[in-house]
N, C-alpha and C positions, 0 to 999 in steps of 0.2 A: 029391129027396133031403131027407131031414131036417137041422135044424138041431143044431148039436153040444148036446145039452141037459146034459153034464157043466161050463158054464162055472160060474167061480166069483165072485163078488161081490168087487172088491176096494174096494168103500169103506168108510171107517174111522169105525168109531163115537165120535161127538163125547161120548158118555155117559159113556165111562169116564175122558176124560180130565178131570186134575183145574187146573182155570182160576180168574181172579180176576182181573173187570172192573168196569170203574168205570160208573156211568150218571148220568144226569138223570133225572127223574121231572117232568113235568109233573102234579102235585095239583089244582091250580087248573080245570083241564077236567074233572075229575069229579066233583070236590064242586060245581060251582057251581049251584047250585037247591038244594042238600041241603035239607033239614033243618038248621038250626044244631045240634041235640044231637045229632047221627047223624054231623057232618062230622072227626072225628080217627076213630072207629070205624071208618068206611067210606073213609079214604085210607089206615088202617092194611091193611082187606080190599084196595086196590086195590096197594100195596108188593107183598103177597106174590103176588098175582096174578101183575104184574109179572115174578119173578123165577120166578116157577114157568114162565112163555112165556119167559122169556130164557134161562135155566138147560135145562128140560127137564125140571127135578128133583119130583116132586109130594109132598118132604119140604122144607117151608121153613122157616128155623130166624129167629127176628128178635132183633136184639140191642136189650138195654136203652136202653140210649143212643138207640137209632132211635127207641123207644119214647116217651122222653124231647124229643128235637129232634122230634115231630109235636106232641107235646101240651104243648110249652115256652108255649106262648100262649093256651091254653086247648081249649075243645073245638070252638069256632066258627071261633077264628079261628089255622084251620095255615097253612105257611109255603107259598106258590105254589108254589114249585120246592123239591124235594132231589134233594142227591147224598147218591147209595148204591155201596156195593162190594160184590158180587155173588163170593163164593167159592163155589165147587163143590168138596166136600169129600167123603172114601172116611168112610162110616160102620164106627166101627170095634166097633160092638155085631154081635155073628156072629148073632142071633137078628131081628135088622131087616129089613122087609120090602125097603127098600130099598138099595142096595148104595151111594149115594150123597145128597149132601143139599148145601143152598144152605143157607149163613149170610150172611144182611145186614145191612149195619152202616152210620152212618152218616157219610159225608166232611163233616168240617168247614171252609165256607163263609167268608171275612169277613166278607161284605156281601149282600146280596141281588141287586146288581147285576152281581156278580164271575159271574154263569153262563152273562154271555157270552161265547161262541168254545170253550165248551167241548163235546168231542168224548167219545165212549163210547172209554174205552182199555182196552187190558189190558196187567194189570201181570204182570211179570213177575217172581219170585222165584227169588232167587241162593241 
């Protein structure tokens, strides 16, 4: 006897839903050998990478500020760790190839040493 092949898939696509997580970025393990003139460029390339494997999203949007807190100290010398907040957003241009996009932004830190015990959350919005 054949198997029933009318079954239907019920898992639910994590794509469409729209989320906002928090993370750590270890910087420090990728730049380290760089180039000094190449190491904010390429921790900036390694952010959206990041969100693009975290998200799913292959539209990644980066906010100024994030911009600003990698290259707050020059081009050699970026911050070992950031936090980032990772939103998954419905693009709302009808003509986009993608139906959704990651905007990343930067959590502001006190200290450099305040990024222990910290865990990847999601936040939730009321």
């Amino acid at each position: 006897m054949a198997k029933d092949a009318t079954k239907k898939s019920t898992k639910k696509s994590t794509l469409n839903e729209v989320v906002t997580r928090e993370y750590t970025i270890h910087l420090h393990k990728h730049v380290f050998g760089r180039t000094f003139k190449k190491r904010a460029p390429h921790a900036i390339k390694v952010i959206r990478k990041f969100a693009q494997d975290a998200m799913k999203t292959s539209d990644v949007r980066l906010d100024p500020s994030l911009n600003t807190e990698v290259w707050k100290r020059g081009v050699k010398s970026i911050p070992h760790r950031i936090r980032v907040r990772l939103s998954r957003k419905k693009n709302d241009n009808e003509d986009a190839k993608e139906r959704l996009f990651t905007l990343v932004t930067a959590v502001p830190i006190a200290k450099s040493s305040d990024f222990k015990g910290l865990q990847n959350e999601t936040i939730h919005d009321e």
